[in-house]
N, C-alpha and C positions, 0 to 999 in steps of 0.2 A: 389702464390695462395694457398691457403688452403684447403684442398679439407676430406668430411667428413668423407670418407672411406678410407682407405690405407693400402692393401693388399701387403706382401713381400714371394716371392718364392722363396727357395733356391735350386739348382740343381747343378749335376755334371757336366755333358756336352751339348751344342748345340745340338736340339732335342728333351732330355728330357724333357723339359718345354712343346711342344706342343703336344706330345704326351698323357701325362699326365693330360696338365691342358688349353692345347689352347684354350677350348670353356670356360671355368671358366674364362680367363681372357678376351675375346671378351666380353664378357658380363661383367663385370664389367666395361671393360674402356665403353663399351657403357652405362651403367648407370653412369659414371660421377665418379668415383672410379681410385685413383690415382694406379699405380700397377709399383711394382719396381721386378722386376726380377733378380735374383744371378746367376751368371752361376761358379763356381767353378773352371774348366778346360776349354779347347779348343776344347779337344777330338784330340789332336794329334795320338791317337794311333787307332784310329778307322777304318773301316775296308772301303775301298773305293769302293763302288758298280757301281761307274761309269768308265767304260773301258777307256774313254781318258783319267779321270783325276786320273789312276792310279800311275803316279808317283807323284801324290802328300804325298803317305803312308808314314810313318814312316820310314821303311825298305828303301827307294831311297830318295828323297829328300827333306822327312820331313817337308813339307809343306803343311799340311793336316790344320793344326791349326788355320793357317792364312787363308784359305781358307772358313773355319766352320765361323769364324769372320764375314763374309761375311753373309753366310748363316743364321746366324743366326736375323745378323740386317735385313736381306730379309725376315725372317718370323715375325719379331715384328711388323714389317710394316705391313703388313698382318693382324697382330689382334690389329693394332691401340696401344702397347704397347710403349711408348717413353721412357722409363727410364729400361735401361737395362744396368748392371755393369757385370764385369769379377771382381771375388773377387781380394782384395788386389791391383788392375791397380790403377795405371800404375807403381809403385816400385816396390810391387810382382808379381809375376806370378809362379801359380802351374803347374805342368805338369801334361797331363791324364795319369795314374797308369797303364791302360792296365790292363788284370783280374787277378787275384790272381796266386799268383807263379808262372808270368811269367819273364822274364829278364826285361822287362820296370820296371815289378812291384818294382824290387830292387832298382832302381835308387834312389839316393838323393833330386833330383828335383821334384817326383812327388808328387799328392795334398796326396797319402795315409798315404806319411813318414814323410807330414808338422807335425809340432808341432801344436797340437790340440790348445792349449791358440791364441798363437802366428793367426793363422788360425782366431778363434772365434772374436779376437778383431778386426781384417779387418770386421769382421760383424757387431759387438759391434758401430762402426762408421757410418756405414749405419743404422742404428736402429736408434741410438738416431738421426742421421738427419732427416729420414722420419716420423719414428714415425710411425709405422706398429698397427693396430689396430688385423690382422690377420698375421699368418706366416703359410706356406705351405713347406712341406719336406716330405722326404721320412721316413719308419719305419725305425727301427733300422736295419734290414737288409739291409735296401738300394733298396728295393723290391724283388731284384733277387739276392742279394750276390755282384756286382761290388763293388769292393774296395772304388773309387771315391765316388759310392752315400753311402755305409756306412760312410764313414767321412763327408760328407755331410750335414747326419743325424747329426752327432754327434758335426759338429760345427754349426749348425741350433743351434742344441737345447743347446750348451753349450752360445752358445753367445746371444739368450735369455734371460738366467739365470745371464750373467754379466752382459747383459745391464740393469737389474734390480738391481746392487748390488751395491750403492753409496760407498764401499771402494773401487771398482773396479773404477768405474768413475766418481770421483771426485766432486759427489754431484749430476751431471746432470743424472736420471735413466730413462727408459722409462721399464712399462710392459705392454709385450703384452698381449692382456686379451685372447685370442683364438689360439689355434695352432692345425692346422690338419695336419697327415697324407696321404699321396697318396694312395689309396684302391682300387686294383684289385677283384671287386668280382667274386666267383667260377662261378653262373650262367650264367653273362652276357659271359664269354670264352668260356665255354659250349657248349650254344649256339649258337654263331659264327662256335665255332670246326666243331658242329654237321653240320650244314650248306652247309659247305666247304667239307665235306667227302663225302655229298650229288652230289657234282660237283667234288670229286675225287681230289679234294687238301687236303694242312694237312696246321698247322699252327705251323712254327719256328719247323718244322721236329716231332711236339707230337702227339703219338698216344690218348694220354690221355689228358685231362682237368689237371688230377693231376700229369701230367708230368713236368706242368709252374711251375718253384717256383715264378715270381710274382704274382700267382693267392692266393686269400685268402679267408676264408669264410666268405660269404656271412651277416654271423651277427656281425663281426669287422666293418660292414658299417654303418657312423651312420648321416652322411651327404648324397645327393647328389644332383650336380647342371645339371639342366635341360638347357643347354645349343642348343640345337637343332637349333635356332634360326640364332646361328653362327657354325653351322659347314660347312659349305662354308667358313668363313673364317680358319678356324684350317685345312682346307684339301690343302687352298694354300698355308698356314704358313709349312705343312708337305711338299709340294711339293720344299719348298724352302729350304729343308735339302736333296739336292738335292744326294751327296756321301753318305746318309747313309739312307735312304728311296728310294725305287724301287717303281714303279707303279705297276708293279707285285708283288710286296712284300706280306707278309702276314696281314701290314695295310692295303693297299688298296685293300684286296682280300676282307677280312672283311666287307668293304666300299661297294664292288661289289655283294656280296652275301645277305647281310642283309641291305643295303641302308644307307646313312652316317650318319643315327640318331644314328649307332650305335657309333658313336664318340661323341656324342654329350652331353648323358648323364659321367657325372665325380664323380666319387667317393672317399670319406674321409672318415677318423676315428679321431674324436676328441679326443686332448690327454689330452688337457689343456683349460679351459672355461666350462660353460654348454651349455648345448643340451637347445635349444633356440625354441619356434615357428616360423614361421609356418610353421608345417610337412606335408611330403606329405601322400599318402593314404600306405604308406609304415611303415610310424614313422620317416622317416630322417630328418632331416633340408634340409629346402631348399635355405639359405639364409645364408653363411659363415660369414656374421655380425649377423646373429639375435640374440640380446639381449645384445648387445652394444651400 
């Protein structure tokens, strides 16, 4: 089937994709929009917020990875997403990096030490089969500095670049015409913060808005999808990362304080394409294909 739209994510670990972009792709796969999602790692090194399934961490018996597997294919379900890949499966497999100068981070195996080419062309492959009209990834920082989603970035956007380069692949090239970034704006955390200090909580331990490094200002925003429609489905696709989102967490505190529209709106910075009609009362795009 051929389908008109075709939207590709690339992400570091199980999670990030709903967090970020859950109600973007509910709504797409409910307009008829094929959507292929990347997930880079496993998130073996992730931190287990659920008390029985403690010993699945890294530190004991290392079977957090294969568990995320799970979790993950339980929240596609959720936003009606059928095509979801682990980069490089089933020959490669990268490992999660764990954060910056830590001992995982040295390892050999994980996705931060792959070879960036090597990396990009597992992509390169999924490209020219789907045929992605849009691509989604994080900025160059990775939004908050994790190792994983920096390279993320960086083989998003390098494998891109080769799948458009016929001495790279052999005559057959696909470009994609749009590519956004993931966009935390300052205001929408703000006001959440503010909210939540109101009822004497805090969010990810910050006294400040300008404590988050993935928050950004507000005029890097140049998209956003008004997804409100599904966030019911992006709040059970969250619930189904079940080790690494708490109901009491500072998502669903969010969720509690300002009502789950506050999930619903999703924010981008276009890197690559033009700023397209039709804009909301803001200037954004409100439509990741407009003017394709």
């Amino acid at each position: 089937m051929e389908f008109a739209q075709r939207l590709l994510l690339v992400h570091a670990h199980p999670d990030d994709e709903t967090i970020n972009n859950g109600a973007t792709m509910a709504k797409y796969v409910a307009q008829g929009a094929h959507i292929t999602l990347v997930t880079c790692t496993r998130g073996e090194e992730g931190e287990v917020l659920v008390p029985e399934l403690a010993h699945l961490a890294s530190s004991q018996t290392d079977q957090l990875g294969t568990h995320r597997e799970g979790e993950i294919a339980d929240a596609m379900r959720e936003l009606g997403v059928t095509d979801h890949r682990f980069l490089g499966a089933p020959e490669k497999r990268w490992r999660d990096s764990g954060m910056m100068d830590t001992e995982p981070n040295k390892r050999t195996d994980v996705f931060w030490q792959a070879d960036l080419d090597e990396a990009a062309m597992e992509l390169v492959k999924i490209i020219l089969e789907i045929k992605p009209q849009v691509l989604i990834t994080y900025d160059e920082f990775g939004g908050y500095g994790h190792p994983d989603h920096i390279q993320a970035h960086r083989v998003a956007m390098r494998a891109a670049e080769l799948a458009a380069d016929p001495s790279v692949t052999n005559g057959v090239t696909w470009e994609i015409s749009k590519i956004y970034w993931n966009t935390m704006p300052k205001s929408v955390i703000a006001e959440g913060m503010a909210k939540m200090k109101e009822i004497g909580s805090d969010f990810f331990g910050a006294e400040s808005v300008d404590d988050l490094p993935f928050v950004k200002p507000d005029e890097l925003v140049t998209a956003m999808i008004d997804g409100t429609e599904f966030v019911d489905k992006k709040m059970a696709a969250m619930r189904a990362h079940a080790t690494q989102i708490t109901l009491d967490g500072p998502f669903f505190a969010l969720s509690n304080n300002l009502g789950n529209s506050v999930w619903g709106n999703e924010y981008y910075t276009l890197v690559k394409g033009e700023k397209s009609p039709p804009f909301d009362a803001k200037g954004h795009e409100s439509d990741l294909f407009a003017g394709i």
